[in-house]
PDB file as gemmi writes it, atoms N, CA and C in Angstrom:
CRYST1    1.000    1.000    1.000  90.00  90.00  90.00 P 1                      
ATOM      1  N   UNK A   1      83.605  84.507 134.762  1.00  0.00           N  
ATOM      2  CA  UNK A   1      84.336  85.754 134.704  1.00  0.00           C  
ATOM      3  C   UNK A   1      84.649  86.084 133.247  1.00  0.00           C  
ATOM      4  N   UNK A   2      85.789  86.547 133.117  1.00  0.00           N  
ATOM      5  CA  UNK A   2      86.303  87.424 131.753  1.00  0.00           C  
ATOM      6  C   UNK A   2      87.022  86.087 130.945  1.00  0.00           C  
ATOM      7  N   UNK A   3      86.885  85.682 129.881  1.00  0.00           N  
ATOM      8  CA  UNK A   3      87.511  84.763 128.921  1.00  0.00           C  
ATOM      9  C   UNK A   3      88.898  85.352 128.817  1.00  0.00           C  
ATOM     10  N   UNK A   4      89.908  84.659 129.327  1.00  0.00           N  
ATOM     11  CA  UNK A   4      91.442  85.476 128.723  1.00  0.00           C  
ATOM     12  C   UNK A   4      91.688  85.471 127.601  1.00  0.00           C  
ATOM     13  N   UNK A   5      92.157  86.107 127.081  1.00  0.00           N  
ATOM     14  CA  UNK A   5      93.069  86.579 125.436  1.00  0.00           C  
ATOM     15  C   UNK A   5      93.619  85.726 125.069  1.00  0.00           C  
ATOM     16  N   UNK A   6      93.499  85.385 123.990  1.00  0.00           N  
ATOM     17  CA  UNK A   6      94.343  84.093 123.096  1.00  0.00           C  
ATOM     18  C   UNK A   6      95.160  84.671 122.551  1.00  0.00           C  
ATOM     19  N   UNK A   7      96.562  84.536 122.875  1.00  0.00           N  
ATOM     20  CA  UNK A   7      97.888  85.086 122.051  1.00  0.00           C  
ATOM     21  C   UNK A   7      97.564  84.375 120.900  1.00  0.00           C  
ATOM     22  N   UNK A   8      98.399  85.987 120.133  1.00  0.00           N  
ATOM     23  CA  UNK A   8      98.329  86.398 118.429  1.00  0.00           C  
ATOM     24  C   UNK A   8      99.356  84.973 118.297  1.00  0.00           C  
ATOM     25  N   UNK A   9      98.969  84.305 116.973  1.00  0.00           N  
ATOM     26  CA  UNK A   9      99.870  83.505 116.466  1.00  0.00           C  
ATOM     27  C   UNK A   9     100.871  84.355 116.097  1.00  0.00           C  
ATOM     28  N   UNK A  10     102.165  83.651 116.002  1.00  0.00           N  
ATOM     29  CA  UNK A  10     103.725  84.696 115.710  1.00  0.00           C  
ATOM     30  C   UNK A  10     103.469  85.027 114.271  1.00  0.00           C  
ATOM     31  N   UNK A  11     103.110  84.739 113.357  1.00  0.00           N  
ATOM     32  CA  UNK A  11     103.510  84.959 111.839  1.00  0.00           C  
ATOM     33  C   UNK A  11     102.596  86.314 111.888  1.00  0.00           C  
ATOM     34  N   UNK A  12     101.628  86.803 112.647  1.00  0.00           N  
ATOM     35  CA  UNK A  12     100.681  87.768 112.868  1.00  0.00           C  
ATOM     36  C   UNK A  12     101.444  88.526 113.390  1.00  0.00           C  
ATOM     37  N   UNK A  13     102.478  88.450 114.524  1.00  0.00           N  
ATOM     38  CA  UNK A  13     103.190  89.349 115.272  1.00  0.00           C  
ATOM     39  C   UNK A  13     104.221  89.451 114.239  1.00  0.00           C  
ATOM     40  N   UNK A  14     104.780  89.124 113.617  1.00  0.00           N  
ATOM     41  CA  UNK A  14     105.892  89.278 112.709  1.00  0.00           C  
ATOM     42  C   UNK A  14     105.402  90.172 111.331  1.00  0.00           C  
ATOM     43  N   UNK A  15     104.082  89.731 110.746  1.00  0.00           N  
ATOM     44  CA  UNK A  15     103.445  91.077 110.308  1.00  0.00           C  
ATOM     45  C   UNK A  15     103.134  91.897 110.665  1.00  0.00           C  
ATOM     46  N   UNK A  16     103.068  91.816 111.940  1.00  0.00           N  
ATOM     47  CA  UNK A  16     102.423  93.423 112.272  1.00  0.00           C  
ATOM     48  C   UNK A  16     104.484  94.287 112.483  1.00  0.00           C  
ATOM     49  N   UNK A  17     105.022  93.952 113.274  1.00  0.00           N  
ATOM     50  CA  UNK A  17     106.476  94.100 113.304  1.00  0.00           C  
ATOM     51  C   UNK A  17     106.857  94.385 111.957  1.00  0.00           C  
ATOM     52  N   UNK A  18     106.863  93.693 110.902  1.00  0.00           N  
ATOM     53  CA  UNK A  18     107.091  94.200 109.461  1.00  0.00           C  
ATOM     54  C   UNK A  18     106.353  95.597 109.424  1.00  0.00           C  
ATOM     55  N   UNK A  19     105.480  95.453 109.205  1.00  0.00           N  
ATOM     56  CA  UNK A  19     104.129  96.771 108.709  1.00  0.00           C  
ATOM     57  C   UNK A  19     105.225  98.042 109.456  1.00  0.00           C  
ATOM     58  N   UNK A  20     105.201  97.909 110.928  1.00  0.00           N  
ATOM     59  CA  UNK A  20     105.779  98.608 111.757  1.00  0.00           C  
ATOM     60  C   UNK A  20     107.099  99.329 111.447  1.00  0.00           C  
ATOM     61  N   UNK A  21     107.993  98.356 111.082  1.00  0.00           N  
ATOM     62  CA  UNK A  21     109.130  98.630 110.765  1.00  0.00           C  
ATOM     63  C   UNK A  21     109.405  99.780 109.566  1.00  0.00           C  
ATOM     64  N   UNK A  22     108.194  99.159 108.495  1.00  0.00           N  
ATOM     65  CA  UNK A  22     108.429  99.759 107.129  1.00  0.00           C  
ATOM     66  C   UNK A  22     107.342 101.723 107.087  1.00  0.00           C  
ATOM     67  N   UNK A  23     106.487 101.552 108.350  1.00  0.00           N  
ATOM     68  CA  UNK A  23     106.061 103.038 108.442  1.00  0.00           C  
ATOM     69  C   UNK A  23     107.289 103.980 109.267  1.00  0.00           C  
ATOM     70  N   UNK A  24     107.961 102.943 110.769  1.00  0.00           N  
ATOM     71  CA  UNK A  24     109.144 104.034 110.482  1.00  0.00           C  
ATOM     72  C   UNK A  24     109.930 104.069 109.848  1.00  0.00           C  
ATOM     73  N   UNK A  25     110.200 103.189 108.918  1.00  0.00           N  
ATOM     74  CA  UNK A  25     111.516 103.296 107.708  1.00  0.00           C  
ATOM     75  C   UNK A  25     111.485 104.675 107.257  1.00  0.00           C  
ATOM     76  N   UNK A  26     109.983 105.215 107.133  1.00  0.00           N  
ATOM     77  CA  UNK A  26     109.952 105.938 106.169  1.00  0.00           C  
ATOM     78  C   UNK A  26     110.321 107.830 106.831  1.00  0.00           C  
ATOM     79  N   UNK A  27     110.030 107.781 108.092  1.00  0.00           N  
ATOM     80  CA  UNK A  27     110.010 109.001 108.486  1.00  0.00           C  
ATOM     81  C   UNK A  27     112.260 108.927 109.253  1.00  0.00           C  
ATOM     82  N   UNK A  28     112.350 107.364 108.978  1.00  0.00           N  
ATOM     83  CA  UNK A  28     113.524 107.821 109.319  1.00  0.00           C  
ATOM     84  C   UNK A  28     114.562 107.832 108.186  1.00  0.00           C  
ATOM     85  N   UNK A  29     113.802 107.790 107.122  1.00  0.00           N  
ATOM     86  CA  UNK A  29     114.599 107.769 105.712  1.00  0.00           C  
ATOM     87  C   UNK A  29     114.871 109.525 105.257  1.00  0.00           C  
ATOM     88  N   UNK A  30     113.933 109.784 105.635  1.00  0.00           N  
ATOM     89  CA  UNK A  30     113.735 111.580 106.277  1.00  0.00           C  
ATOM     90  C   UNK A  30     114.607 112.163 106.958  1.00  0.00           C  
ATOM     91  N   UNK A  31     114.724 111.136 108.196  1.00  0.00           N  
ATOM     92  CA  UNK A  31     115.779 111.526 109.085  1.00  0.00           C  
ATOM     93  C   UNK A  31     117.286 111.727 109.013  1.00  0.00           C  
ATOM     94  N   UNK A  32     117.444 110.867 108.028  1.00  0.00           N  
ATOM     95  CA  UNK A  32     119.030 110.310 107.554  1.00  0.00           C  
ATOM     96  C   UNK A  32     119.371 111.396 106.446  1.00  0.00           C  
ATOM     97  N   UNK A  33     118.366 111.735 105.628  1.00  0.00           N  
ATOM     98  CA  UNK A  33     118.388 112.563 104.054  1.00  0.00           C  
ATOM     99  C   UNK A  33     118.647 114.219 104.809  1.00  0.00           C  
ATOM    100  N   UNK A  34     118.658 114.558 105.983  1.00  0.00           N  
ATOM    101  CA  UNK A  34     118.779 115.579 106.262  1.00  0.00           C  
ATOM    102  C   UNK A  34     119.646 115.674 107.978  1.00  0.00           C  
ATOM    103  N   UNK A  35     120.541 114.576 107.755  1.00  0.00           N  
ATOM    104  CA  UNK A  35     121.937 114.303 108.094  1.00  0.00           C  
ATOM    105  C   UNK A  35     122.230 113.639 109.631  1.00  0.00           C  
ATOM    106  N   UNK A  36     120.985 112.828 109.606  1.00  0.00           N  
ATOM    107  CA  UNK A  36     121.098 112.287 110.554  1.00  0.00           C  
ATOM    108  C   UNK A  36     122.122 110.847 110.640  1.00  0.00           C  
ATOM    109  N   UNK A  37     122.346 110.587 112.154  1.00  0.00           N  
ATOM    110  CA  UNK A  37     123.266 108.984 112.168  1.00  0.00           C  
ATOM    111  C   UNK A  37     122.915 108.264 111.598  1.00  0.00           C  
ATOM    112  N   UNK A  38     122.902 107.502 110.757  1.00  0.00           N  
ATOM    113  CA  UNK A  38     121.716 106.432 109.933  1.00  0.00           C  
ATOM    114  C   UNK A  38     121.929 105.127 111.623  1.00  0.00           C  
ATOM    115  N   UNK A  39     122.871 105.404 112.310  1.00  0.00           N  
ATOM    116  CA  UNK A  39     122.598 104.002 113.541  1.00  0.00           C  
ATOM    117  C   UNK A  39     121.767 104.449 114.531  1.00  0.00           C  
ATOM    118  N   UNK A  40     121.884 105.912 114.675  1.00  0.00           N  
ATOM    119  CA  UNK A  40     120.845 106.520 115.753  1.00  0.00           C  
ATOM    120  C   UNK A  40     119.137 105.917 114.984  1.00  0.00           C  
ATOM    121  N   UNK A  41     119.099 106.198 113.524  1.00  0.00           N  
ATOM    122  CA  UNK A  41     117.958 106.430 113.095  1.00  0.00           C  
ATOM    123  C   UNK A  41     117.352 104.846 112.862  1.00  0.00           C  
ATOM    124  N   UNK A  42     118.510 103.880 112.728  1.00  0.00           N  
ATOM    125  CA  UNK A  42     118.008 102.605 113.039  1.00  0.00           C  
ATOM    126  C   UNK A  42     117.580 102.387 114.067  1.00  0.00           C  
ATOM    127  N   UNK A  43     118.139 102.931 115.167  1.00  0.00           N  
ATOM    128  CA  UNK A  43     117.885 102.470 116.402  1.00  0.00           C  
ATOM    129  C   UNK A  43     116.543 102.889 117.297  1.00  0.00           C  
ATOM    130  N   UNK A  44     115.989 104.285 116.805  1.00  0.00           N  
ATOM    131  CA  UNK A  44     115.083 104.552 116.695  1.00  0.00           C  
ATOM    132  C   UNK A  44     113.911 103.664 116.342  1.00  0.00           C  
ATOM    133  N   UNK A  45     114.520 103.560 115.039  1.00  0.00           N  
ATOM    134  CA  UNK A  45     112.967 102.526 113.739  1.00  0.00           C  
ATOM    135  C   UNK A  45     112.786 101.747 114.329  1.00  0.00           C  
ATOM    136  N   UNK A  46     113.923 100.531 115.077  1.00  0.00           N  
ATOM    137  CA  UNK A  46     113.546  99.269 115.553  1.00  0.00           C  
ATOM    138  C   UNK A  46     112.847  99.587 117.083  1.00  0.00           C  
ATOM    139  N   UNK A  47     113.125 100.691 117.855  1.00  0.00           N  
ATOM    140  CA  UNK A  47     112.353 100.883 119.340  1.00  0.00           C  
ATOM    141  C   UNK A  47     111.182 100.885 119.333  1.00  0.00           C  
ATOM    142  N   UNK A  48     110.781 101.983 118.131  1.00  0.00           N  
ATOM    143  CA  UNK A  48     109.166 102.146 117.420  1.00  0.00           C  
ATOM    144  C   UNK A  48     108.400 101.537 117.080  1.00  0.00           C  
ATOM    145  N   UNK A  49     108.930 100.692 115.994  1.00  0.00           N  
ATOM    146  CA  UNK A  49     108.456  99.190 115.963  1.00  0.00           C  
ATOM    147  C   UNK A  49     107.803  98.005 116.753  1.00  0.00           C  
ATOM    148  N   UNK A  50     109.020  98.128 117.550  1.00  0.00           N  
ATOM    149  CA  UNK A  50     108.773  96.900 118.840  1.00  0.00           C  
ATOM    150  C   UNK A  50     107.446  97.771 119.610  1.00  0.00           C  
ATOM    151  N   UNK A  51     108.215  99.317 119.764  1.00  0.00           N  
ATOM    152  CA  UNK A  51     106.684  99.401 120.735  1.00  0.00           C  
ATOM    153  C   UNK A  51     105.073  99.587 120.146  1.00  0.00           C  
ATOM    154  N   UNK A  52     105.169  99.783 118.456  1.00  0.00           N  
ATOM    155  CA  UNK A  52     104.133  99.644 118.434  1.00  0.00           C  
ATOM    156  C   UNK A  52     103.331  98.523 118.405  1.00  0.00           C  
ATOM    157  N   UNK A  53     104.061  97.231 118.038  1.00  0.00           N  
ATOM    158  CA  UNK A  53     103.759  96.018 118.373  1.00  0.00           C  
ATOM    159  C   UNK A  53     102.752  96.023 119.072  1.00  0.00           C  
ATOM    160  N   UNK A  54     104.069  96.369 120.296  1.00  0.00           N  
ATOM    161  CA  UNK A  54     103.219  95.924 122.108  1.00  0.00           C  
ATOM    162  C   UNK A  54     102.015  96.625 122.857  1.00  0.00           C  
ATOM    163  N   UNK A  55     102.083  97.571 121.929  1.00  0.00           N  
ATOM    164  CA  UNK A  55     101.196  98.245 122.080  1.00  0.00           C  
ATOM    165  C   UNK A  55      99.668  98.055 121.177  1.00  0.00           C  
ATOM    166  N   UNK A  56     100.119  97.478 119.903  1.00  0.00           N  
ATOM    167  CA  UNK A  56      98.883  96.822 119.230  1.00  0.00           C  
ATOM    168  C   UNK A  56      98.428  95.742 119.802  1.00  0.00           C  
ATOM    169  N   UNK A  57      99.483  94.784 120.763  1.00  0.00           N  
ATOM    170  CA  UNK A  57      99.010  93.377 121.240  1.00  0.00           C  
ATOM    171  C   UNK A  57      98.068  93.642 122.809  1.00  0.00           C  
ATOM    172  N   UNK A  58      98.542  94.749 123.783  1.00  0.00           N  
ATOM    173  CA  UNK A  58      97.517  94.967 124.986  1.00  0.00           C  
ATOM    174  C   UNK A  58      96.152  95.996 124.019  1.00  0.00           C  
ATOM    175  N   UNK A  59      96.284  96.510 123.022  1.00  0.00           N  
ATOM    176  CA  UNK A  59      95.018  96.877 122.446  1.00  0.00           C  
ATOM    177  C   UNK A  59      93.971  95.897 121.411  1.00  0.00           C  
TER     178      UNK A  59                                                      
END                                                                             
């Protein structure tokens, strides 16, 4: 049948989570400069993040 997927070693998931973090940093650094919650806009960055993760790891 189909060979299963070998989970990403973590230091790979933790770069990709970095990378992640620091592209929404940037659109929510945007967000904040034109008067947003800076906790809403964290809270945002880190949802985005995580999901693009999970979403890079089933792709």
């Amino acid at each position: 049948m189909f060979p299963s997927p070998t989970p990403e070693p973590r230091s790979e998931v933790f770069t990709q989570l970095a990378v992640a973090c620091l592209g929404a940093g940037v659109v929510t650094t945007v967000a904040v400069a034109q008067g947003q919650n800076p906790l809403t806009a964290l809270g945002i960055t880190l949802f985005s993040a995580i999901a693009a993760v999970m979403v890079g790891q089933v792709i």
